[in-house]
C-alpha positions as CSV (number, residue, x, y, z in Angstrom):
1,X,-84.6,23.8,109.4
2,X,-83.2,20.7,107.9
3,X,-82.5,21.0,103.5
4,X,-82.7,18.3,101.0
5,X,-79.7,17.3,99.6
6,X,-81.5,14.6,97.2
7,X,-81.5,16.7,94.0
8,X,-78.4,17.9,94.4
9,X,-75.6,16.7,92.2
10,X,-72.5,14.9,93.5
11,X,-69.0,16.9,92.6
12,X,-66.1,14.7,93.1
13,X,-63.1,16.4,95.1
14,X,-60.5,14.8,93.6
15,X,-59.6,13.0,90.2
16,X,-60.1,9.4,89.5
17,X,-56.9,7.5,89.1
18,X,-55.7,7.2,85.5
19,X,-56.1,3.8,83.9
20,X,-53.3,1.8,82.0
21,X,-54.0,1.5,78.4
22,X,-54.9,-1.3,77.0
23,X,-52.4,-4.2,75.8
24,X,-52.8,-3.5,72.6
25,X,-52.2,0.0,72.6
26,X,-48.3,-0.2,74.3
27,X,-45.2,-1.3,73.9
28,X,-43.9,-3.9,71.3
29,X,-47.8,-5.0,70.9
30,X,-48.7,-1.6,69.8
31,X,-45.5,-1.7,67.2
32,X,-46.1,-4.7,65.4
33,X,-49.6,-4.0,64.9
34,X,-48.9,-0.8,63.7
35,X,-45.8,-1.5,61.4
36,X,-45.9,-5.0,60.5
37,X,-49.8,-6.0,60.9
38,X,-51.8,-3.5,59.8
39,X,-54.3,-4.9,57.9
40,X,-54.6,-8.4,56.1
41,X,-51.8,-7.3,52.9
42,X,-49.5,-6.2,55.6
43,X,-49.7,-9.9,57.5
44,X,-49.3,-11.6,54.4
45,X,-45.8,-9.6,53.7
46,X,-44.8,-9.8,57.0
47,X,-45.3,-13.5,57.1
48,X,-43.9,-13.9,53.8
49,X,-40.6,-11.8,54.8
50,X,-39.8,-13.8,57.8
51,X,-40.0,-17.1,55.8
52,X,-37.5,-15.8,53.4
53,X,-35.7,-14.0,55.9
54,X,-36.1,-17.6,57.8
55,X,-35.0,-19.8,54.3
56,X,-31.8,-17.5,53.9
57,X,-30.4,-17.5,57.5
58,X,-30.7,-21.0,57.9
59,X,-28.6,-21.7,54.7
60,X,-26.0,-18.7,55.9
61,X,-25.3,-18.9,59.4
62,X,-23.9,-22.8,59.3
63,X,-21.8,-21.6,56.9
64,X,-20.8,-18.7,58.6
65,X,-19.9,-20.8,62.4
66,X,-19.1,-23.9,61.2
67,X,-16.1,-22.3,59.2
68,X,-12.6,-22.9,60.1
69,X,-9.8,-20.0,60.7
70,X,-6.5,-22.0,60.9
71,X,-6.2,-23.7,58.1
72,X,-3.5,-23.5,55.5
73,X,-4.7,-24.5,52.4
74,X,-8.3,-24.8,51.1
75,X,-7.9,-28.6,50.4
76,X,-7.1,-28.9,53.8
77,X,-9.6,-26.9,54.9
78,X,-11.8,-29.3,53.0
79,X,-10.1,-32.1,54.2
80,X,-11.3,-31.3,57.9
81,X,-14.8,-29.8,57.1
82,X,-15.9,-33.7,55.5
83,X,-19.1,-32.6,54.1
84,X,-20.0,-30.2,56.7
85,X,-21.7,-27.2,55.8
86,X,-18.3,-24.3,56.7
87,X,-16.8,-21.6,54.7
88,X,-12.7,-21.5,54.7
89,X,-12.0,-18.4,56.3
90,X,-8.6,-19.3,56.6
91,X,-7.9,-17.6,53.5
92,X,-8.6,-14.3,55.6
93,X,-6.2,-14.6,58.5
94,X,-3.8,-15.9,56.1
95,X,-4.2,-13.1,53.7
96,X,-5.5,-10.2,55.1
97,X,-2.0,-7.9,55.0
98,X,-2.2,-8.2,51.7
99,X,-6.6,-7.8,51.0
100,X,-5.6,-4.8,53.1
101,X,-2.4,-3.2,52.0
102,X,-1.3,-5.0,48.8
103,X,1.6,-8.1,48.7
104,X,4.2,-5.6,48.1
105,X,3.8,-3.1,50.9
106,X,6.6,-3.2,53.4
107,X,5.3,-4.7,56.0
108,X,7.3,-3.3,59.2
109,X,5.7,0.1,57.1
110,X,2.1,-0.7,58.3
111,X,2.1,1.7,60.5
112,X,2.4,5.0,58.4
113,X,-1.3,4.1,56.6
114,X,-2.4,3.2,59.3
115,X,-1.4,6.5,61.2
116,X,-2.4,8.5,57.9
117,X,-5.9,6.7,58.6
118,X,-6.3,7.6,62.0
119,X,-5.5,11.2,61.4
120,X,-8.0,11.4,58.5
121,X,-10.4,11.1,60.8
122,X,-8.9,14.1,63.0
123,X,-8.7,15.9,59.6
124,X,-12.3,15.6,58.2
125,X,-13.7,16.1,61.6
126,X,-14.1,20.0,61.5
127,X,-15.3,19.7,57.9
128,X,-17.7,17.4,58.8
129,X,-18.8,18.6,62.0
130,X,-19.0,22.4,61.4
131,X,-19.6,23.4,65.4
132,X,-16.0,22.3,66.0
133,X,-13.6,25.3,66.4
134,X,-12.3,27.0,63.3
135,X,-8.6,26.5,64.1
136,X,-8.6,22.9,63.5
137,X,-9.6,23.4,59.7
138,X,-5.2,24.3,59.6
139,X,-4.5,20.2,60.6
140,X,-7.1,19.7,57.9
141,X,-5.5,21.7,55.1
142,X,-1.9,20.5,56.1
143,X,-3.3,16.8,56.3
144,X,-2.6,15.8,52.3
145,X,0.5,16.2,52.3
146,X,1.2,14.6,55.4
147,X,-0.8,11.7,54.2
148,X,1.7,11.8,51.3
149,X,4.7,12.0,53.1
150,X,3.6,9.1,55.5
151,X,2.2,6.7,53.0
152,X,4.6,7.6,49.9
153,X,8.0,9.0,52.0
154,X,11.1,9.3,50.6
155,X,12.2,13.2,50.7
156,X,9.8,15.6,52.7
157,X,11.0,18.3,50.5
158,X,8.1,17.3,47.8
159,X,4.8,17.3,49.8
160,X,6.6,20.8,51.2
161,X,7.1,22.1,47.7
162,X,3.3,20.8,46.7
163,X,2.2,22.9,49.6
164,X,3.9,25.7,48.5
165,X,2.2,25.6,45.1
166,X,-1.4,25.2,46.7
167,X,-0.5,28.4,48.8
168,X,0.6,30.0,45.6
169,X,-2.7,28.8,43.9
170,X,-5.1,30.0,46.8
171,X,-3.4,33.9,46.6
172,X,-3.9,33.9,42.9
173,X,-7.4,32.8,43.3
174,X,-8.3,35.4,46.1
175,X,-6.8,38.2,43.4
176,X,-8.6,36.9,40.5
177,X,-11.8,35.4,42.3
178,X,-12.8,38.9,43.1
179,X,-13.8,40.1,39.6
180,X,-14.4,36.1,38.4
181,X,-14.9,33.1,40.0
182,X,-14.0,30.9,37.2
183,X,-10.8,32.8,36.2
184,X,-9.6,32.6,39.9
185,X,-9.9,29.1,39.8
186,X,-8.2,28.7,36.4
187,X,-5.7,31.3,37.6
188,X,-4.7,29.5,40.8
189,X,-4.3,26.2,39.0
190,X,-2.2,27.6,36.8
191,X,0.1,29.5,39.2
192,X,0.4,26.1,41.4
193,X,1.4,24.0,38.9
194,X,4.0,26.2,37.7
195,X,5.2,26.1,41.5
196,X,5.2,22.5,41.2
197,X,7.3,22.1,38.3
198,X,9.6,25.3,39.2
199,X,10.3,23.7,42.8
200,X,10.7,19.9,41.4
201,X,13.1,20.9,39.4
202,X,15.2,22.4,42.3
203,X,14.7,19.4,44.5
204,X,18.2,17.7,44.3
205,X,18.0,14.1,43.3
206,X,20.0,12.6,46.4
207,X,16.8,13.9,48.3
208,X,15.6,10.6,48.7
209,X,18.3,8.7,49.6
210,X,18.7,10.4,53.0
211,X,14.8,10.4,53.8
212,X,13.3,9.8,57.2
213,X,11.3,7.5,55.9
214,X,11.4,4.6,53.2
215,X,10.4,5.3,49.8
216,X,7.3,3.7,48.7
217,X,6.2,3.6,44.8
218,X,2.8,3.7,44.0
219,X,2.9,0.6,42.5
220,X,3.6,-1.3,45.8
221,X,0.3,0.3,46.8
222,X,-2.6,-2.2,46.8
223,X,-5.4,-3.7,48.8
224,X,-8.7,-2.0,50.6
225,X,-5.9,0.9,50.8
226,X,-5.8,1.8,47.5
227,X,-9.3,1.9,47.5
228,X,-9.3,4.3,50.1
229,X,-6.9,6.5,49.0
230,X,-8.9,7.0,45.7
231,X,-11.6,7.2,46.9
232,X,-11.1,10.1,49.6
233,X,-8.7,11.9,47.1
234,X,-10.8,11.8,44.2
235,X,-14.0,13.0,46.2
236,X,-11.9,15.7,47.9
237,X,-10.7,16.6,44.0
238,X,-14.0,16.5,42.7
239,X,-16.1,18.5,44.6
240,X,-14.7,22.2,44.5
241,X,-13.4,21.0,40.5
242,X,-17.8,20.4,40.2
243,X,-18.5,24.0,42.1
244,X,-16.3,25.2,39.5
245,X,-17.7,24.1,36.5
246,X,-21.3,24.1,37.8
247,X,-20.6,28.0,38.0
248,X,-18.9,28.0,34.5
249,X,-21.7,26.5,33.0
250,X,-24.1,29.6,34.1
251,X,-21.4,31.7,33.1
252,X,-22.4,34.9,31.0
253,X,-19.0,34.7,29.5
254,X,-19.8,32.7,26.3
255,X,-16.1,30.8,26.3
256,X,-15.9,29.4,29.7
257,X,-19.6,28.8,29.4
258,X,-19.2,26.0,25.9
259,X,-15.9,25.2,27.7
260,X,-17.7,23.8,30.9
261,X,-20.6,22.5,28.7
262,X,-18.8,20.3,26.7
263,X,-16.2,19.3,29.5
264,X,-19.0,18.0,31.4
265,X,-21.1,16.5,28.6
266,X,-18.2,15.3,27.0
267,X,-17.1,13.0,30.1
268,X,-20.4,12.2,30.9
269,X,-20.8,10.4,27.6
270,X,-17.7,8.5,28.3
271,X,-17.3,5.0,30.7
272,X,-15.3,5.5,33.5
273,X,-13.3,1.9,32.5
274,X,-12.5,3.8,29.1
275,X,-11.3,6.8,30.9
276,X,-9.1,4.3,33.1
277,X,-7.6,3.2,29.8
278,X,-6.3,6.3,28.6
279,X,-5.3,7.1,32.2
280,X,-3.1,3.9,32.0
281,X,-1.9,4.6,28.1
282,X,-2.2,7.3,26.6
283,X,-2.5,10.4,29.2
284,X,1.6,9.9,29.4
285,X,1.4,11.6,26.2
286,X,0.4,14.5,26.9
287,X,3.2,15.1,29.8
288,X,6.7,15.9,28.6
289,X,8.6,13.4,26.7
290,X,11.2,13.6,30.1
291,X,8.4,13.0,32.4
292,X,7.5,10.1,34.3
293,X,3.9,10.5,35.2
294,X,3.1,7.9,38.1
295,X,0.6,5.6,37.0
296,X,-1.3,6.4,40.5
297,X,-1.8,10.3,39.5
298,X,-3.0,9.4,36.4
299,X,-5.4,7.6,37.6
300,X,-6.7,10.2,40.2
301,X,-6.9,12.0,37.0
302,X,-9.8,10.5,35.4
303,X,-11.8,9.4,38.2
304,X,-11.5,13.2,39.4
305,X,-12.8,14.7,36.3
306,X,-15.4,12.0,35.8
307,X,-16.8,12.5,39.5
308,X,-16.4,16.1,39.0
309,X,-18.9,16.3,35.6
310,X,-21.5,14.4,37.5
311,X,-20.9,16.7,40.6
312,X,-21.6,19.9,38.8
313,X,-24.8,18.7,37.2
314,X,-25.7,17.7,40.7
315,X,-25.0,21.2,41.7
316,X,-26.3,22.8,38.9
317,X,-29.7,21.6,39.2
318,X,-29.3,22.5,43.0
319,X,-28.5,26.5,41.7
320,X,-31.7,25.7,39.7
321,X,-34.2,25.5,42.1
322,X,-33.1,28.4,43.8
323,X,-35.2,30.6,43.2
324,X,-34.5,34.1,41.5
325,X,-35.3,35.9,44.5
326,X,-32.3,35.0,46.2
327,X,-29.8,36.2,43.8
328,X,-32.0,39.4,43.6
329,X,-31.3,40.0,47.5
330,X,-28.0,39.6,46.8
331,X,-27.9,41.9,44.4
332,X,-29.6,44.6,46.5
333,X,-27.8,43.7,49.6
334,X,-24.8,45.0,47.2
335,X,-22.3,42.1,47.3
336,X,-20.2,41.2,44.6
337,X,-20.5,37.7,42.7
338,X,-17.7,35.9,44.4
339,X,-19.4,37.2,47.5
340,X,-22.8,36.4,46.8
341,X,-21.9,32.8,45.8
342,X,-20.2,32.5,49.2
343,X,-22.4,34.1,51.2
344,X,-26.3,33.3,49.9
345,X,-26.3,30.9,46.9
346,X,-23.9,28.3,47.1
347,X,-24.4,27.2,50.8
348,X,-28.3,26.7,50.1
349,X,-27.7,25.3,46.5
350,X,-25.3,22.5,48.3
351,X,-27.6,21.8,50.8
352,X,-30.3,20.9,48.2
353,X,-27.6,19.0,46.7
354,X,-26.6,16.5,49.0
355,X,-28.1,13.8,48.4
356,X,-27.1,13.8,45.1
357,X,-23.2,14.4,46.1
358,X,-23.6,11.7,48.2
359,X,-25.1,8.7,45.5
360,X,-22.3,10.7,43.4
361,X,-19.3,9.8,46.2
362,X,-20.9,6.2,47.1
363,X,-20.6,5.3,43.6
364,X,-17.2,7.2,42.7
365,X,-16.1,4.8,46.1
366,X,-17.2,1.8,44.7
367,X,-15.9,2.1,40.9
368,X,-12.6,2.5,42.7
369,X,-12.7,-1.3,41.9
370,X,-12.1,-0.5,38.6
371,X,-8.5,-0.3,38.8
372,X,-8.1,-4.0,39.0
373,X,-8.4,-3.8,34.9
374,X,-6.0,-1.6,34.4
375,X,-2.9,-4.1,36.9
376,X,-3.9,-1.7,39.5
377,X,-4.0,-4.7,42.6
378,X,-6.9,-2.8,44.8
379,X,-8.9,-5.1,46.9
380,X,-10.4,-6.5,44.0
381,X,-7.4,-7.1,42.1
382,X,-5.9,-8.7,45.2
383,X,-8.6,-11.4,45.2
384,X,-8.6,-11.8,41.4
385,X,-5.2,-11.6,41.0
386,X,-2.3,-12.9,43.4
387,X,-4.7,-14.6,46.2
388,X,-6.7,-16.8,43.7
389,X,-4.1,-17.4,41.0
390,X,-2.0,-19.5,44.2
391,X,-2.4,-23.3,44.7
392,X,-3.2,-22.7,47.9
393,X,-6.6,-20.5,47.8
394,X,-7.4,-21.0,43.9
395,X,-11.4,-22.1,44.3
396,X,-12.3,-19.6,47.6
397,X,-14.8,-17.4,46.3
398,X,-17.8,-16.6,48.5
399,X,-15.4,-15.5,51.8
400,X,-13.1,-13.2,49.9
401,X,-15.6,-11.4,47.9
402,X,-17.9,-11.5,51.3
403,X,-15.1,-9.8,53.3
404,X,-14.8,-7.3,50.0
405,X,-18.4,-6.4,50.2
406,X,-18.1,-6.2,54.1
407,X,-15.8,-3.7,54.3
408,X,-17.5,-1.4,50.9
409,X,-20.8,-1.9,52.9
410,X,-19.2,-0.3,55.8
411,X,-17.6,2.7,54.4
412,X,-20.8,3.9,52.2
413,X,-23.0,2.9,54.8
414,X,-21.2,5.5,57.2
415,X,-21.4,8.1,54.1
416,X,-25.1,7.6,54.0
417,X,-25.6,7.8,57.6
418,X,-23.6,10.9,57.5
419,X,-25.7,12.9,54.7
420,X,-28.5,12.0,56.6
421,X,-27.4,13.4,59.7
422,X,-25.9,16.6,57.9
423,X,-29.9,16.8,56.2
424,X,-31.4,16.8,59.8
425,X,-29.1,19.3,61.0
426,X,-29.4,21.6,58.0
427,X,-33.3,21.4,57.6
428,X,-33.9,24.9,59.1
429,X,-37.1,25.4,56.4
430,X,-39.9,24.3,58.6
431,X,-38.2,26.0,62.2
């Protein structure tokens, strides 16, 4: 008997083919309609940015090709150019041992900063990078004082006696640390300076004169590598000297508590240039009337305990917003205080604090520059100083202070990459 099929409803065996989206909802359409024209205000910006954007490139980049390379002099540099929108560059290839080493740097000795350079990077790697094997951190605590020996030498008998006293100071503080944190660090400081002056003294004065390699004093040290070298020793200085006194300044022992306080408010209140000043004057008078403190410790002086004031009040309010919970699970977990500072507090109170460490080391890096007031000939100093004081480059302005902020943009770019990167990979909160 035949059925009517004409009320029943169709069901489709198989699905229809998917449709591409429309125009507007892909690719680079989608972005700029999303990011850059969303909206009537957001058109208006993004047509005013490209104008100026527009207006500024135009005025920069024939200045930046048309410039010449090979030129000796900048009137002869202007003597070709006729007119012609060109920067002298010239000044750069001409110049650029000294913007990056100083005028008075050997220069068959290039090689030993820029071997010390390479290997900072082999050094800082496992600090860094904390999913790099253990065993590496020994390069990075040997590292200083090969970085000394390369960039200073003269007898390797001193960075081996300043490694002694830093072994000294660790076993002091590993004694001490256990019953206080603060008087561990006070202690080892104490015991490796007295190693330091004990093994200087038995280091014979002929030393030098048979060295493996030439003796360099600090103040042939100049250009983008002076910079450098304060800046990475200083921030290196700073930070555990800013644990330190962050700690002392929650301390329940009243003494090292107002110690710390002032310390820290004390140099806070106090301009780095100033500090610079008494590095480069008077801080010889408190050494020995016999002693010749080298202008280039002095100066890592003050810029560390500057840094480190601002670093502990960066970690401080870090240990502040932990909240009192945590040290309450240390406490019933039954660890110690040097143990519970390792272990639970300080790694989450640095990890809320770097950003702040970071704005702290980007701008400790840049007041490097500061040294130039002081006859220190960093690679400000170079350009104000020998490069622009010559007949030949006196007038060249935009190029070498371009190439300076070229090479600072570079450096704290990388450090605020870096602290981003170290953010991502440490915010385990939300997992």
């Amino acid at each position: 008997m035949p059925t009517d099929t004409s009320n029943v409803a169709f069901v489709r065996t198989e699905t229809l083919p998917e449709k591409a989206p429309p125009a507007s909802e892909t690719g680079i359409v989608k972005w700029l309609r999303e990011n850059l024209f969303a909206g009537w205000a957001n058109s208006l910006l993004t047509l005013l940015a490209i104008w100026a954007i527009y207006i500024i490139l135009s005025s920069i980049l024939p200045w930046l090709f048309g410039g010449l390379w090979t030129t000796s002099s900048l009137s002869e540099c202007r003597e070709i150019l006729q007119g012609r929108v060109g920067g002298c560059f010239s000044v750069l290839t001409e110049r650029w041992n000294q913007l990056l080493y100083g005028f008075k740097y050997p220069n068959d000795q290039y090689w030993r900063p820029n071997l010390a350079l390479v290997l900072l990077f082999f050094a800082a790697a496992p600090v860094l990078f904390f999913d790099l094997p253990r065993k590496l951190l020994i390069f990075t605590g040997l590292y200083p004082f090969l970085a000394f020996w390369l960039i200073w030498g003269g007898a390797i008998a001193v960075p081996i006696v300043a490694l002694l006293g830093v072994v000294a100071g660790y076993v002091v503080f590993d004694r001490l640390g256990k019953q206080t944190f603060a008087g561990g660090f006070f202690g080892g400081i104490a015991a490796a300076i007295l190693v330091w002056v004990l093994g200087m003294a038995l280091i014979p004065e002929t030393a030098s004169e048979n060295a493996l390699l030439e003796s360099v004093p600090s103040r042939d040290l100049g250009g983008f590598m002076l910079n450098l070298m304060l800046g990475v020793t200083c921030v290196s200085l700073s930070l555990p000297i800013g644990i330190a006194l962050a700690l002392g300044r929650q301390s329940n022992m009243p003494l090292i508590k107002w110690i710390c306080v002032v310390f820290i408010e004390f140099i806070r209140g106090v301009p780095l240039i100033t500090l610079l000043f008494v590095a480069s004057v008077m801080l010889s008078y408190f050494f020995p009337p016999e002693s010749t403190v080298d202008l280039f410790l002095r100066v890592v002086i003050m810029i560390t305990v500057f840094s480190a004031a601002y670093i502990a009040e960066v970690i401080r309010g870090g240990l502040a917003a932990l909240p009192k919970g945590q040290y309450e699970a240390a406490d019933s977990l039954g660890l110690d205080y040097p143990q519970a500072m390792q272990l639970i507090i300080l790694p989450q109170a640095l990890k809320i604090s770097i950003p702040g460490i970071v704005n702290v080391a980007v701008g400790l890096f840049k007041d490097t520059t500061l040294v130039s007031v002081i006859s220190m000939f960093d690679l400000v100093g170079m350009i104000r100083g020998p490069i622009l004081a010559s007949t030949e480059w006196n007038g060249v302005y935009w190029e070498l202070l371009g190439f300076a902020a070229a090479l600072f943009f570079v450096v704290c770019y990388g450090i605020s990459q870096y602290s981003q990167w170290l953010e991502r990979r440490l915010a385990t909160d939300h997992r």
